[in-house]
C-alpha positions in Angstrom: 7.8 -47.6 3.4 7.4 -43.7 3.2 10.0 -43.7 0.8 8.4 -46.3 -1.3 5.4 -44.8 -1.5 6.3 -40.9 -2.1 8.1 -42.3 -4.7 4.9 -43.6 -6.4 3.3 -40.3 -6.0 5.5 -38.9 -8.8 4.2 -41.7 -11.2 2.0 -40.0 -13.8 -0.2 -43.5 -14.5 -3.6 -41.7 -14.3 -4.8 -44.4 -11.7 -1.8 -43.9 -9.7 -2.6 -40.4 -9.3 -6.3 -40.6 -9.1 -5.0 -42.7 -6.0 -3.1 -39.9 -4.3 -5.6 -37.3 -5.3 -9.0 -39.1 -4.6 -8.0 -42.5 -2.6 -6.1 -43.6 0.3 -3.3 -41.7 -0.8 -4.7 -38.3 0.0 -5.2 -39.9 3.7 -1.2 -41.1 3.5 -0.1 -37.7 2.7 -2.4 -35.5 5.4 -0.7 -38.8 8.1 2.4 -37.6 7.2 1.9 -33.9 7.2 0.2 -33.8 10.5 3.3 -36.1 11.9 5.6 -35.0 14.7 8.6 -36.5 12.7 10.3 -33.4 10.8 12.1 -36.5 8.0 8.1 -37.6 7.4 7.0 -34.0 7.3 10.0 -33.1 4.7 9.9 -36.3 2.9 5.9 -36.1 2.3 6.2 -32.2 1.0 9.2 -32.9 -1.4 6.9 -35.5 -2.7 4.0 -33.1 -3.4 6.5 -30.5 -4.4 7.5 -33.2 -7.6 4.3 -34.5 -8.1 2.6 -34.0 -11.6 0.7 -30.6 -11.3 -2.6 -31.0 -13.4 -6.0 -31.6 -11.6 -4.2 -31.6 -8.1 -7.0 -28.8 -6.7 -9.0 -31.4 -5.0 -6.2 -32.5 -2.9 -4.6 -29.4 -2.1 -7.8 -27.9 -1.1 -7.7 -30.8 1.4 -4.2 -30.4 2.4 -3.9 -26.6 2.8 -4.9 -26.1 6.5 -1.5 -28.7 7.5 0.4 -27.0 5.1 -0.6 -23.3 6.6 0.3 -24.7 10.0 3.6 -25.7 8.9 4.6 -22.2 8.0 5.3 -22.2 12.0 7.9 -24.5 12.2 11.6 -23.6 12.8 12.8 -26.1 10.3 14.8 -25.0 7.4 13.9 -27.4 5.1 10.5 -27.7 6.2 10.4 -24.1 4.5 12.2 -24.4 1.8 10.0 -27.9 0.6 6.3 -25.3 1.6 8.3 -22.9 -0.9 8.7 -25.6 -3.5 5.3 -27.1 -3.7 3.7 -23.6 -4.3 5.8 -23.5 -7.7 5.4 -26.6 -8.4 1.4 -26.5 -8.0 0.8 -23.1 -9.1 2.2 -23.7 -12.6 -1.1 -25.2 -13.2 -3.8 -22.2 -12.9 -6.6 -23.7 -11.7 -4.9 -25.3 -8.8 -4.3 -21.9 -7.5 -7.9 -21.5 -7.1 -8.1 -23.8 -4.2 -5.6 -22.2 -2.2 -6.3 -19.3 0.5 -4.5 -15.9 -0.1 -3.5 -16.7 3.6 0.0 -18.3 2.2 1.0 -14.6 1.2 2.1 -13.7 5.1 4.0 -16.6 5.4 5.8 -16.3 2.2 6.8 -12.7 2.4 8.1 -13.4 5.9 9.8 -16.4 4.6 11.0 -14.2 1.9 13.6 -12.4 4.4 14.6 -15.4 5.9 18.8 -15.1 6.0 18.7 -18.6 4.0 19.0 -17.5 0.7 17.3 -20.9 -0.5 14.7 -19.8 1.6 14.4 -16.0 0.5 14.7 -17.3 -2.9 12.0 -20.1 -3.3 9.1 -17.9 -1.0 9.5 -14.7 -3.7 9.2 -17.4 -6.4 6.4 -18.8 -5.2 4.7 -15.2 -4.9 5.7 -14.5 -8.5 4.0 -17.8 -9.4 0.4 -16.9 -7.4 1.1 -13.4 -8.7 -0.6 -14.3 -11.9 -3.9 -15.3 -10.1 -6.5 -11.7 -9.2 -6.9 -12.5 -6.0 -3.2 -13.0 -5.1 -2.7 -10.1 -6.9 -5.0 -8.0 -4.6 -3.3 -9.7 -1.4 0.3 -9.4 -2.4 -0.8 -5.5 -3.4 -2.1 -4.6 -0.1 -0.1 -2.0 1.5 2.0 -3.6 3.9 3.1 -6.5 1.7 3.6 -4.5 -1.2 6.2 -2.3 1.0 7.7 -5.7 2.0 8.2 -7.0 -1.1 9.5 -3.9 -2.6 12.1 -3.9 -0.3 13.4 -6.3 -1.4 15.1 -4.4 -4.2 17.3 -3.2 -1.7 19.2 -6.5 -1.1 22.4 -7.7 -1.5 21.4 -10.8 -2.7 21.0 -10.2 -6.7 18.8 -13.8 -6.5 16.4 -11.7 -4.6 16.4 -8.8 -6.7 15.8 -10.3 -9.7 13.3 -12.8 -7.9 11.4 -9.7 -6.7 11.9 -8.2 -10.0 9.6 -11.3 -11.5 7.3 -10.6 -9.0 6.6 -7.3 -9.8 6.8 -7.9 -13.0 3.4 -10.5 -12.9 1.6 -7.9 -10.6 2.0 -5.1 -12.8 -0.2 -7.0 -15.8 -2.6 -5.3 -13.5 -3.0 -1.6 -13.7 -4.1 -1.3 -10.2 -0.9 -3.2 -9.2 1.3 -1.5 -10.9 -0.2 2.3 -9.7 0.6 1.1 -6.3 4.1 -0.2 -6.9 4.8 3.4 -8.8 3.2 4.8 -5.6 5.6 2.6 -3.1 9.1 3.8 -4.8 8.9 0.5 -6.8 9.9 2.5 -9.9 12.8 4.6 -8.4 14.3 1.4 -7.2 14.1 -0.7 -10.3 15.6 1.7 -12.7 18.3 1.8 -10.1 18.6 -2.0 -10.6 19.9 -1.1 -13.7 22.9 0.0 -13.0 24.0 -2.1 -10.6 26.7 -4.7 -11.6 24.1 -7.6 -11.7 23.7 -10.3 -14.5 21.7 -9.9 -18.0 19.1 -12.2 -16.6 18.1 -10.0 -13.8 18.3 -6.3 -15.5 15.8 -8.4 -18.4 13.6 -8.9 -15.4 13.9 -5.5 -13.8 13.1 -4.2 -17.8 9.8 -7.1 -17.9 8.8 -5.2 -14.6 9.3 -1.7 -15.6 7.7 -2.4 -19.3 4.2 -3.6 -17.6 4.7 -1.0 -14.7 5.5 2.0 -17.4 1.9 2.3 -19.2 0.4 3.8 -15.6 0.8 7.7 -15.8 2.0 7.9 -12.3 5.1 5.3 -12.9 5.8 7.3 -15.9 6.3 10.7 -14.4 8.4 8.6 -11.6 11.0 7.9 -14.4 11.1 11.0 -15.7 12.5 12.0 -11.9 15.1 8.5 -12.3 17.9 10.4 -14.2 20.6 8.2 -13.7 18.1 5.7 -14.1 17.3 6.9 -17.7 20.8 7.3 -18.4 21.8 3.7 -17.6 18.8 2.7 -19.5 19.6 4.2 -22.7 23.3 3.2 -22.5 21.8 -0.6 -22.5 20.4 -0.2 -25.5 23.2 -1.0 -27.1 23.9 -4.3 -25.2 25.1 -7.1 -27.8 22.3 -9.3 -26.0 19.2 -9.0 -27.6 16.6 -9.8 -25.5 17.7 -7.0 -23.3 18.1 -4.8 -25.9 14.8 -5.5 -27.3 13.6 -4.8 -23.5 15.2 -1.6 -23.3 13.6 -0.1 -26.5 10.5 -1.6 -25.6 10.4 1.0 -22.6 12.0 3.6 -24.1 8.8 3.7 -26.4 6.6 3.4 -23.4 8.2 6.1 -21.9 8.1 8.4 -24.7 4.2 7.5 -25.1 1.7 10.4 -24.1 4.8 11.6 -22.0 6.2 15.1 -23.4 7.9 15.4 -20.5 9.8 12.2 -20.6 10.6 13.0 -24.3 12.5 15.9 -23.2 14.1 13.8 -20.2 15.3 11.4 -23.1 16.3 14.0 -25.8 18.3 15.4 -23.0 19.8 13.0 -22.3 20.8 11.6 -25.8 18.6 8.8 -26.5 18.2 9.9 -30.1 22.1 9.7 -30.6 22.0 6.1 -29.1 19.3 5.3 -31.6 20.7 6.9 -34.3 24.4 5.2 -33.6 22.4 1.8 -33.7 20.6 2.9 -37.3 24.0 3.4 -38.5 25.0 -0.2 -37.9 24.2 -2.6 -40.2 25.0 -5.8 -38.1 22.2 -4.8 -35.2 19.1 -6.9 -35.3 16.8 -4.7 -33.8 16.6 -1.9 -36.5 13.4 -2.2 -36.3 12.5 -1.7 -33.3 14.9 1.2 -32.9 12.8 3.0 -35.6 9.8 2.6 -33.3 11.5 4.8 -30.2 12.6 7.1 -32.4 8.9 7.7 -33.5 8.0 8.2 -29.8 10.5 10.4 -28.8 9.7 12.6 -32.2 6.4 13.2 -31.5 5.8 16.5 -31.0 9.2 17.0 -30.0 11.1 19.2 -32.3 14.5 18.6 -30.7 14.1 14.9 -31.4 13.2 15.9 -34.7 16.1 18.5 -35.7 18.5 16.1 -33.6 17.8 13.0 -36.1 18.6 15.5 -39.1 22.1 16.6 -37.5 23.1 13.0 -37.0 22.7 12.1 -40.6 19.9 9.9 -39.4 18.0 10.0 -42.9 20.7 8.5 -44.3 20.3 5.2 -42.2 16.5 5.5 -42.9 17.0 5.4 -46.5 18.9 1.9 -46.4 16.4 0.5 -44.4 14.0 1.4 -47.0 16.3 -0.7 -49.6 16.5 -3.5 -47.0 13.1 -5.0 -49.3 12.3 -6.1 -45.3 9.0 -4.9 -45.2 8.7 -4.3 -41.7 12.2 -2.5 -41.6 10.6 -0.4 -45.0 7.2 0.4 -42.6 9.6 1.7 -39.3 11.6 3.6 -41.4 8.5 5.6 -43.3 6.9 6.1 -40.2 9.9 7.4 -38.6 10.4 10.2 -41.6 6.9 10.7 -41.1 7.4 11.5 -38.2 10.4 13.5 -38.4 8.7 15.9 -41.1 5.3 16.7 -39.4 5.0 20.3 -38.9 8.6 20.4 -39.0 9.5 22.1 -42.3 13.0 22.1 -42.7 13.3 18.5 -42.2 11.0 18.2 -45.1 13.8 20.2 -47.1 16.3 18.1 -45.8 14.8 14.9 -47.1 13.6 16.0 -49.8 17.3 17.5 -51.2 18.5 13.4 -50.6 18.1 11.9 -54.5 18.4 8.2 -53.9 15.2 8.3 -51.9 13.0 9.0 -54.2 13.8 5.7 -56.3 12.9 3.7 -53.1 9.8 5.9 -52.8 8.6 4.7 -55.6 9.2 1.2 -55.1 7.2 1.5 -52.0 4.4 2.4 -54.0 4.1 -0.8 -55.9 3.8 -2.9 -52.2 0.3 -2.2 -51.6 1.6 -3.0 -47.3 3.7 0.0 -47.4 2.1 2.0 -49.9 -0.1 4.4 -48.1 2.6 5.7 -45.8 5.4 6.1 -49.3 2.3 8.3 -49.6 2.5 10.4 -46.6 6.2 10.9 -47.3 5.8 11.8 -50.7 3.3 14.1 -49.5 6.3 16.0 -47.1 8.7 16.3 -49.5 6.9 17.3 -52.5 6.3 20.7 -51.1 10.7 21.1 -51.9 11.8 22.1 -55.1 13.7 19.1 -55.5 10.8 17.0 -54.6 8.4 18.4 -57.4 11.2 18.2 -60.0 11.6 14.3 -59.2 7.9 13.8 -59.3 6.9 15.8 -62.6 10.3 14.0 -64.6 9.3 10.7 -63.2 5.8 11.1 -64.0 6.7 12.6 -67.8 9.2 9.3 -68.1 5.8 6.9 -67.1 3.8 8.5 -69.4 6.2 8.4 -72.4 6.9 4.6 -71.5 3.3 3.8 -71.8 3.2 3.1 -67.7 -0.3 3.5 -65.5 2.4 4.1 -62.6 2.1 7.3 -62.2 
C-alpha cells in the first residue's frame, strides 16, 4: 500500500499534488517518516526526493523537524535519500525558504561520511542551498567553511569537484568569497588544477576561482600560487572550450587592478601562450584571448614589448580582416593597449603597411570606429604613419570622396 501510494506522489495532476501537499497525503508522509520501519522511512524519502519540486514549501515546512531527526540515524540509505530530497527540493528557490539553516551540520558531517554516495549527495545538496543568503551565511561561518574546504584535499575527485561547485555558488557573494581566500580555499583550488582530474572538475575549480578572484585578498593569494599560475596558463590552450574560455576568463581577472599579478603572469609567459593562440587560425576563442592580453598590458611594459617580440601585431592585424566585428573591437583595443605610453611599439605598428587599409575600413563601421581612431591616433606620430594618412587623404580628395 506504501508502494502504491509513494508512487502517486510523483504524479504531477495538480489535484494529486495539492493532495500530498495540502490533504491527507502530507499526514501519510509525516506516518511514515516518524515510523520505526527503516524500508517505510526510505521508501517515504525517495518519494519526496522524486516528487515535482514547485510549490512544495508548505509541506516541507511541515516535514522538516522528522527530516532533521533523521540525520541521527545509522542507516546508509536513510542518508543518502535526506541528501537527495535537498536537491531535488532546492532546485526550486522558494522552497528553500522554508527550511532551517539547521540542515548545514548534518550535511557537512554527512559530507565525510567514507560512502562516497553519501559524501557526494550531502556536498551537492550544500551547493544547491548555497545559492540561498542565508545558507550562504551558515555554510560561511568559520567552522564549516574550514570543513568544507577541506574537502579539496580528498582523494575522491567526486568530492573535489562537488566541493568545487560549492564554492563556486558561495563566492557570488563577496563576503563568501573573502573568507574562502582567507581559509586557504584559493591555494588549494589552483592546486586542483594540476592534479590529473577530469575536464568537468578543473571547469568547476575555474567557476570557483573566477567568482572567488574579483576579492583583492584572493587575488594577492594567487599571485603566491606559482605552480598554480603556471598550470593555469598551460590550460589555456586545452582543445575544450569551455575550459579554455574559463581559463582566460581568470587570467583577465587576475590581471585586473593587480600589477602584481601582471608581473607574476608576464613572468611566467602568459603572453607567449596568448600570443601562440593569436597565431592560430583554427582556435575559437580569439577573442577572448585579445581580452587577457589587454589586462596583462596594462601598465605593464614587459607585456607590452613582449607582444612586439612575438610578432603578435601580425596576428592582430588578421583579426582586424576577420570583418568579425567583435574579433575587429579585441584586436583594436589590444593595440591600444599595446601603444599607450609605450613609444616604440607605436613605431613598430606603425612601420606594418597592410594595417593601414584595415584601419580605414574600420572607420566606415560606425561600432568600431572610435577605437580605429585611437589607433590611428598612435601611429600617426611615425613617419610612416603620416605618409599613409596625407597620400590617402590627397587620393580621397582627388576622387571626390567626404572620407577623409
Amino acid at each position: 500500500a506504501v508502494c502504491c501510494m509513494t508512487n502517486v506522489a510523483l504524479d504531477p495532476d495538480a489535484t494529486v499534488q495539492e493532495f500530498f501537499v495540502q490533504g491527507s497525503g502530507k499526514q501519510l508522509f509525516l506516518e511514515l517518516l516518524n515510523s520505526s520501519n527503516h524500508y517505510l522511512q526510505s521508501r517515504c524519502l525517495w518519494s519526496l526526493s522524486n516528487m515535482p519540486v514547485e510549490g512544495k514549501k508548505d509541506l516541507l515546512a511541515a516535514l522538516q523537524t522528522r527530516l532533521l531527526a533523521l540525520f541521527s540515524s545509522q542507516n546508509t540509505d536513510i542518508h543518502i535519500r535526506l541528501a537527495r530530497l535537498i536537491i531535488n527540493f532546492s532546485t526550486f528557490p522558494d522552497n528553500v525558504t522554508a527550511l532551517k539553516t539547521e540542515f548545514v551540520p548534518p550535511l557537512i558531517a554527512m559530507a565525510s561520511s567514507i560512502d562516497s554516495s553519501v559524501s557526494l549527495f550531502s556536498l551537492q545538496a550544500l551547493a544547491n542551498l548555497a545559492h540561498n543568503p542565508l545558507f550562504k551565511t551558515e555554510l560561511s561561518k568559520a567552522e564549516n567553511l574550514a570543513n568544507l574546504i577541506n574537502f579539496l584535499s580528498s582523494s575522491d575527485e567526486g568530492v573535489q569537484s562537488s566541493t568545487a561547485w560549492l564554492l563556486s555558488n558561495m563566492a557570488t557573494d563577496q563576503s563568501c568569497s573573502k573568507s574562502i581566500a582567507e581559509k586557504n580555499g584559493v591555494f588549494l583550488l589552483m592546486k586542483t588544477l594540476g592534479n590529473d582530474v577530469s575536464v568537468d572538475t578543473k571547469t568547476k575549480v575555474l567557476w570557483a576561482l573566477n567568482n572567488i578572484s574579483h576579492e583583492p585578498s584572493a587575488k594577492i593569494a594567487i599571485n603566491g600560487c606559482r605552480d598554480g599560475v603556471r598550470n593555469l596558463i598551460d590550460l589555456t590552450s586545452s582543445s575544450q572550450g569551455p575550459l579554455q574560455i574559463e581559463c582566460l576568463r581568470l587570467l583577465c581577472s587576475i590581471a585586473t587592478d593587480n600589477p602584481a599579478g601582471r608581473t607574476v603572469l608576464v613572468e611566467n609567459k602568459a603572453v607567449d601562450k596568448l600570443v601562440s593562440l593569436l597565431a592560430d587560425p583554427s582556435q575559437p576563442c580569439r577573442g577572448q584571448t585579445c581580452w587577457a592580453l589587454i589586462r596583462l598590458m596594462t601598465d605593464n611594459e614587459a607585456a607590452q614589448n613582449r607582444v612586439k617580440e612575438l610578432l603578435g601585431f601580425k596576428y592582430l592585424i588578421l583579426l582586424l580582416d576577420a570583418k568579425e566585428q567583435n574579433m575587429q573591437q579585441a584586436a583594436l583595443w589590444v593595440m591600444c593597449s599595446a601603444c599607450k605610453n609605450n613609444q616604440t611599439n607605436c613605431e613598430e605598428l606603425g612601420n606594418i603597411k597592410l594595417l593601414y587599409p584595415l584601419l580605414i575600413t574600420c572607420l566606415q563601421n560606425e561600432a568600431v570606429r572610435q577605437l580605429a581612431i585611437k589607433v590611428i591616433s598612435c601611429i600617426s606620430k611615425t613617419e610612416t604613419g603620416k605618409q599613409y594618412i596625407i597620400e590617402r587623404i590627397d587620393n580621397d580628395v582627388r576622387q571626390g570622396k567626404n572620407l577623409a
